[in-house]
N, C-alpha and C positions, 0 to 999 in steps of 0.2 A: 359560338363554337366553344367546345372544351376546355382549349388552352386560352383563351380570355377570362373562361369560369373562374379557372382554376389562379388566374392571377388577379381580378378580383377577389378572392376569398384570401389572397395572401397579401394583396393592399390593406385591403380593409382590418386586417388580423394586426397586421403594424402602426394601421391607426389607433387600432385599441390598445395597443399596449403603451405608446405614447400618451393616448388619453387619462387611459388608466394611472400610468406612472405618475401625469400629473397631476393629483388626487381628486379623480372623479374615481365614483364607484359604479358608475352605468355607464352602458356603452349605446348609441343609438344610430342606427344609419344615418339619420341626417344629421350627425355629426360630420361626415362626411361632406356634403353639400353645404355645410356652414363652414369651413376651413373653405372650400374652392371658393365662396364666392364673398368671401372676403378679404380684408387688405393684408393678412397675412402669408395669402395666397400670393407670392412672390414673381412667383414662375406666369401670373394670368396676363393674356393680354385686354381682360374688360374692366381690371380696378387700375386704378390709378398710379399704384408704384408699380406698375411692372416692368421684366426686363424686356430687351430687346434680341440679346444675345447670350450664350449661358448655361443655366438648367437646364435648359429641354423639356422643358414644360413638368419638371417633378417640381412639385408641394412641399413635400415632406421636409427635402434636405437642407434646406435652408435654418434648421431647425435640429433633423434628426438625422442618423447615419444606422445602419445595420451592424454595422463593421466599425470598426475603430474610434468610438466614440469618447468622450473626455466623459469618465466615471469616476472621477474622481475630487474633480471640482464640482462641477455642477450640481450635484445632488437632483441632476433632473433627465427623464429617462434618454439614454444614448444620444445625449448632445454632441452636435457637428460644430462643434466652434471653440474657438480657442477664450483665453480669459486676457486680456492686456491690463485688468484694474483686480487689485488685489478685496478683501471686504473690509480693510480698516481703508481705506483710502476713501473710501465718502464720508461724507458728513451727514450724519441723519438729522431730521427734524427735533430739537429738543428746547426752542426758544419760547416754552411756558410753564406757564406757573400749576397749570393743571395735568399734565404728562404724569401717568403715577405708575408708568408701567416701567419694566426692569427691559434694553435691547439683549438680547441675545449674547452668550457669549462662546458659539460654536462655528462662528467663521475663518474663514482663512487667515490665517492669521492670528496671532496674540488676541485676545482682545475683542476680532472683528465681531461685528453685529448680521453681518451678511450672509447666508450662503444659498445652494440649496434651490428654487423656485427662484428667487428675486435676483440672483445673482446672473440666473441664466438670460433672466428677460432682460437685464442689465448690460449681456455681453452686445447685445445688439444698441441698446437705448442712452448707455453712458455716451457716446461720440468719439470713443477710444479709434475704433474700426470701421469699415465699410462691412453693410450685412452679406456682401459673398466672401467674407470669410466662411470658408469651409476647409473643417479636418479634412474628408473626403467627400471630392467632386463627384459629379453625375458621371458616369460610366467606367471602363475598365481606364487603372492606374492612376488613377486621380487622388491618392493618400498623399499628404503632404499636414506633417505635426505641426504647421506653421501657420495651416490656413488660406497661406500667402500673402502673410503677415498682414498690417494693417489696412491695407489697400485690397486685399480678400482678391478674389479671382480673375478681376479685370473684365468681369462683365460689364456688358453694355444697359447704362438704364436710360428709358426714357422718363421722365420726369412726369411729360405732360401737363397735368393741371395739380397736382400733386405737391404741396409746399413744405414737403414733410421729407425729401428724400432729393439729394443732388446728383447729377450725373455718375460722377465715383462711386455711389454707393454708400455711402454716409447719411444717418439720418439726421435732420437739420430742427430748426424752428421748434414746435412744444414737445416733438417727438423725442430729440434731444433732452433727453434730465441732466446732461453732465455727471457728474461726482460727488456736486453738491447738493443733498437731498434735504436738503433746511427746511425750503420751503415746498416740499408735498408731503401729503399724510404718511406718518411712520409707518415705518417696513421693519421686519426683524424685531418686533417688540410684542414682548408679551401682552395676549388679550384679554381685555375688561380688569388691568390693573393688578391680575395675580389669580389665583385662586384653585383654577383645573389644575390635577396635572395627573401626570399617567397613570400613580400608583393609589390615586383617588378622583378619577375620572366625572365623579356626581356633585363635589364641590361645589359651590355659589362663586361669582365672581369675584372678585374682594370688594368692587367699585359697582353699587348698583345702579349705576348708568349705563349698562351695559348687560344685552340681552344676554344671559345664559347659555352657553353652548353646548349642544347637541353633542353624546360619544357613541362609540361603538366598536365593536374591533372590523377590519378589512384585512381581510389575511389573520393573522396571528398579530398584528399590532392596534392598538389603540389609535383613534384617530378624533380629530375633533372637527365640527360645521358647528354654523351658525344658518338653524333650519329657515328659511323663508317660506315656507308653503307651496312654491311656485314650480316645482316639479312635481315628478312621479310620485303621486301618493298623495299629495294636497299638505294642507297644513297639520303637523304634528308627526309628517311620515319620521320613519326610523330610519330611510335609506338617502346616505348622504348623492347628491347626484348635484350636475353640472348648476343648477340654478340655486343652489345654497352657497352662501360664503364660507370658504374653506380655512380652514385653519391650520395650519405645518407644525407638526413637533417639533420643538428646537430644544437646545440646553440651555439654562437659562444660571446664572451665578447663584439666585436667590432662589429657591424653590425648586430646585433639578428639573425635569423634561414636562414642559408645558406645550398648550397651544398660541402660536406666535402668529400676528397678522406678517402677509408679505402681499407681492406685487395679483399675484394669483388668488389671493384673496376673495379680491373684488371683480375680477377681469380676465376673464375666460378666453385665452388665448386663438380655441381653436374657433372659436364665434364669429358671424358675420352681423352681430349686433353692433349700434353706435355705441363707440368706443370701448368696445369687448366686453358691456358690463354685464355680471351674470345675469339682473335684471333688468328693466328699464327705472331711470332714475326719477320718473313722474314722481310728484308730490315727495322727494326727497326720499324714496323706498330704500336705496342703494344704503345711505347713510343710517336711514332711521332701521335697518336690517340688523344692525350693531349696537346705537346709541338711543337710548331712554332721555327722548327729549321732548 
């Protein structure tokens, strides 16, 4: 019927813009059917963290809001969730001798190394909150600037076989990163050591261990990947899309606005791939996507 058309065509238009914002430059229906039928699919009751009580079966909002969204922190398109962890408040990875890259210095905060993409995935993954925090709930008058603070909505979850996610709503086990980001691969830090940056986009990396990144503009700004071959176009395309490693503009102390690895980098949110990764990690593709080794 009409009125289902026509509210398909305006789901799927808010999926792209959230796809979009999270810097893919293509959009594809089965992006759609990759977000439902996977574990970020919140609202499902066939994955494993699902609710019991709650959503009402939206996707989206556990994630995104139309209305009243926090644009101001996140740096990521109309996020529904509050922030409880500031970005000098973790600790990044920096216990080697070979780290030669510069973190960020455009996060919240003095100093912080954080913002932006990594921040967002963080509001759910640090174990600050339970993930039904939300700015605004599913249906009419459900706004609330709070979230409903750390304990989020008082949804009901079922757990099931699920080791990743407790009744409250809190994510537990590897799922939880904490604060302490020591020991997982740097986030917020300049890629391949220095080199790109906006106002000379074709530059060499400064550290040739590391594959050369891919520019172009998206919109009227400059934008950096790390091409894989494994989408639209095959090897050498020009158009950055979901199965290339993404790279975020940040500001950086040493060399002003470069490309910076984050959490989205490597890990495609809206994917129903193991463990969100843009590619599959056979024979080490994932890692060797970035490093000359």
């Amino acid at each position: 019927m009409k009125p289902n058309v026509r509210m398909s065509q305006l789901t799927r238009g808010l999926l792209a813009v959230a796809i979009v914002g999270s810097g893919l430059a293509v959009y594809h229906d089965d992006a759609v059917a990759a977000i439902s039928a996977g574990k970020h699919n919140l609202s499902s009751t066939t994955v494993t963290n699902n609710r019991t009580t709650g959503a009402g079966g939206e996707i989206c909002v556990f994630c995104h809001t139309p209305h009243g969204a926090d644009v101001s922190t996140a740096g990521a398109p109309l996020w529904n969730k509050r922030f409880t962890t500031t970005a000098t408040a973790f600790t990044p990875y920096v216990a080697t001798t070979t780290l030669d890259g510069a973190f960020a210095t455009d996060g919240t905060g003095t100093g912080g190394f954080l913002s932006g993409a990594s921040l967002a995935c963080l509001s759910c993954h640090d174990g600050t909150q339970a993930i039904d925090n939300l700015l605004n709930a599913p249906g009419s008058g459900g706004m609330d600037s709070t979230g409903g603070n750390s304990d989020g909505r008082a949804f009901v979850w079922n757990t099931g076989n699920n080791s990743n996610l407790n009744a409250n709503g809190y994510l537990v086990s590897n799922a939880n990163l904490g604060k302490d980001l020591s020991n997982d691969h740097p986030i917020g830090i300049r890629y391949c050591g220095g080199g790109p940056v906006v106002s000379a986009p074709g530059t060499a990396c400064a550290d040739p261990d590391f594959i050369s990144p891919t520019n172009g503009l998206i919109g009227t700004q400059t934008q950096f990947w790390v091409n894989t071959g494994a989408g639209v176009g095959g090897t050498g395309n020009a158009t950055r899309d979901k199965n290339d490693m993404l790279l975020y503009v940040r500001n950086f102390a040493s060399g002003g606005n470069g490309p910076s690895v984050e959490c989205a980098s490597c890990h495609d949110v809206h994917s129903s791939a193991a463990l969100f990764l843009r590619i599959p990690n056979s024979s080490s593709n994932v890692c060797l996507a970035c490093h000359v080794k």
